[in-house]
C-alpha positions in Angstrom: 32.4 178.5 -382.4 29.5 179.7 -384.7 30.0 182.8 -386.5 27.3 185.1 -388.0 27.2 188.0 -390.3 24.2 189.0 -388.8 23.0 188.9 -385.3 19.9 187.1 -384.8 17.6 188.1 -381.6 15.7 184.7 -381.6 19.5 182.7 -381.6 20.6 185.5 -379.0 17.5 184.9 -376.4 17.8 180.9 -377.0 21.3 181.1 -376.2 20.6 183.3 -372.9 17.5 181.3 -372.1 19.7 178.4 -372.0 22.3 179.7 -369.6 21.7 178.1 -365.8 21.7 179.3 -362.5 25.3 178.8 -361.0 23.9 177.7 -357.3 20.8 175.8 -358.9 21.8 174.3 -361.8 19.2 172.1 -362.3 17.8 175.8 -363.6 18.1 177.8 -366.5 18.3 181.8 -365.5 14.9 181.6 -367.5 13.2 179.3 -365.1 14.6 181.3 -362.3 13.1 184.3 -363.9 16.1 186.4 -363.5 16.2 186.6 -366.9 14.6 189.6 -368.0 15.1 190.1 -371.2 17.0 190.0 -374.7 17.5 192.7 -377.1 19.6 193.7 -380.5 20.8 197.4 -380.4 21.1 199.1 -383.5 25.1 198.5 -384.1 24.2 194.4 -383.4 25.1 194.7 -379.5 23.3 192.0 -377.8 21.7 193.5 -374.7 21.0 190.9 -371.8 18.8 192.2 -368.6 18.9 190.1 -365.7 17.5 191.1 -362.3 19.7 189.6 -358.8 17.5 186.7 -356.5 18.2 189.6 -353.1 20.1 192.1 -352.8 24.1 191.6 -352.6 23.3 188.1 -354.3 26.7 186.8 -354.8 26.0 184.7 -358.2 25.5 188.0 -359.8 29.5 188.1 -361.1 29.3 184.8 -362.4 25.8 185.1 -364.1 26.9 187.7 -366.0 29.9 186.0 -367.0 28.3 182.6 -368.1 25.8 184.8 -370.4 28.8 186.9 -372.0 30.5 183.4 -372.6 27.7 181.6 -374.0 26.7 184.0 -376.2 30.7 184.9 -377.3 30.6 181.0 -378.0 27.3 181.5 -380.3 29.5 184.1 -382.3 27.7 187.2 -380.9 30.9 189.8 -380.3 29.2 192.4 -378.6 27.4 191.3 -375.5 26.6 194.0 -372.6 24.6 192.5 -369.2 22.8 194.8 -367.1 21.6 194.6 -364.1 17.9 195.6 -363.3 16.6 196.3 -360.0 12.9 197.4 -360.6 10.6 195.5 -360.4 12.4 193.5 -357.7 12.6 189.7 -358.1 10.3 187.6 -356.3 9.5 183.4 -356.0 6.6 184.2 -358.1 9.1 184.8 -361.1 10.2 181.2 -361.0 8.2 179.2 -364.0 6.1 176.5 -363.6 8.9 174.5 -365.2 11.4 175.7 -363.1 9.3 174.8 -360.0 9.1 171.1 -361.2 12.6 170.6 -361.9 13.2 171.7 -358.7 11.0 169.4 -356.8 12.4 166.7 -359.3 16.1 167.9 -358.0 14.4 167.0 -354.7 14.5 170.6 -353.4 11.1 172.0 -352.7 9.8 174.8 -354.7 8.6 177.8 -352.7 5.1 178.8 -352.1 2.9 182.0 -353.4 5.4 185.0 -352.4 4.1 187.1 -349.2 2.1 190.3 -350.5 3.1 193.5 -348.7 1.4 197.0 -349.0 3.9 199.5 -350.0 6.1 201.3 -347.7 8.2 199.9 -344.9 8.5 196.2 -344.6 7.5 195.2 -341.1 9.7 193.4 -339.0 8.7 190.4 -337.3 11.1 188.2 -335.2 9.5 184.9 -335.3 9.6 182.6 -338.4 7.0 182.5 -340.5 5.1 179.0 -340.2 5.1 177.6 -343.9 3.9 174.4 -345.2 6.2 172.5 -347.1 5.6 169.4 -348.8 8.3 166.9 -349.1 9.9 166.9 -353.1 10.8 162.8 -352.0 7.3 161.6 -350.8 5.0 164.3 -350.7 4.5 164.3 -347.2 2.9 167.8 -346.1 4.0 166.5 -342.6 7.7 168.4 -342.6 9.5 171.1 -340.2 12.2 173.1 -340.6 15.7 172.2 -339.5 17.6 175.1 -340.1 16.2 178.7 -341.6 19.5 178.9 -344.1 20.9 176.6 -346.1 23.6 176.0 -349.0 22.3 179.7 -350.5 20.4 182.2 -347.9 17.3 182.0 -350.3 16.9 178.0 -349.6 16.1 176.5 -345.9 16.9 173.3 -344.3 13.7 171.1 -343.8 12.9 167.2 -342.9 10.2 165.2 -343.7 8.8 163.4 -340.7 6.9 161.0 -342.4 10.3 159.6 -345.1 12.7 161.1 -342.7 14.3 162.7 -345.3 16.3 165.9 -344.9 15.5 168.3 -348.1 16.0 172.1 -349.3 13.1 174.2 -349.9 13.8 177.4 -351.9 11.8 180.4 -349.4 9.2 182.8 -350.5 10.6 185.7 -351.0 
């Protein structure tokens, strides 16, 4: 355990940047863009924002324990994690990093996020025809197998042209 007289916010962010996704973990909570931000407080609190993938996301509990732990284990004693809802999270948030290590994981990275005018979010029953490309061979030839997968923000595809079964992470 590291132990510091005075809390740094560079050490602090590094140390939360560094924390990954517990249902991706090919992903840092960074690349995911949940992460929203870092900050000291006045007394040396380390103050960790971190917005949820959908509403009722259940990795929420454990996200906010792995940052409290990490940084505990960096020597910060004073860690608070709050939850921010506004601006919602989106695909779009995802880096560019994060959207190669997922296609490297072999899941497929989602697309540009659907734009909505404000107000309320029209239902539609059908599901929405996306092009995927395959994360094995690249193939833009897939279909979709099953609209949920492991998580409910992934989806089941195949590739027709490998014939590989994949995940693709869905626009949200």
């Amino acid at each position: 355990m590291v132990t510091s007289t005075k809390p740094d916010l560079r050490h602090a962010r590094a140390v939360a940047e560094s924390v990954t996704d517990p249902e991706l973990p090919v992903l840092t909570l960074a690349d995911l863009g949940v992460l929203r931000g870092v900050e000291l407080a006045g007394d040396g609190k380390v103050i960790v924002s971190i917005t949820p993938t959908y509403s009722g996301c259940p990795a929420m509990p454990e996200m906010r324990a792995d940052l409290s732990n990490r940084l505990s284990e960096a020597g910060f004693t004073d860690v608070e994690v709050r939850t921010v809802l506004d601006p919602p999270w989106t695909t779009d948030w995802i880096s560019t990093a994060g959207r190669q290590k997922l296609a490297e994981y072999g899941i497929a990275p989602p697309g540009a996020a659907p734009q909505r005018a404000a107000g309320p979010v029209p239902l539609t029953l059908t599901s929405p025809r996306t092009r995927v490309r395959c994360p094995q061979c690249g193939s833009p030839d897939t279909e979709q197998v099953s609209r949920f997968g492991a998580t409910a923000c992934k989806a089941l595809r195949r590739c027709r042209s490998c014939h590989e079964p994949f995940e693709h992470i869905k626009e949200i």
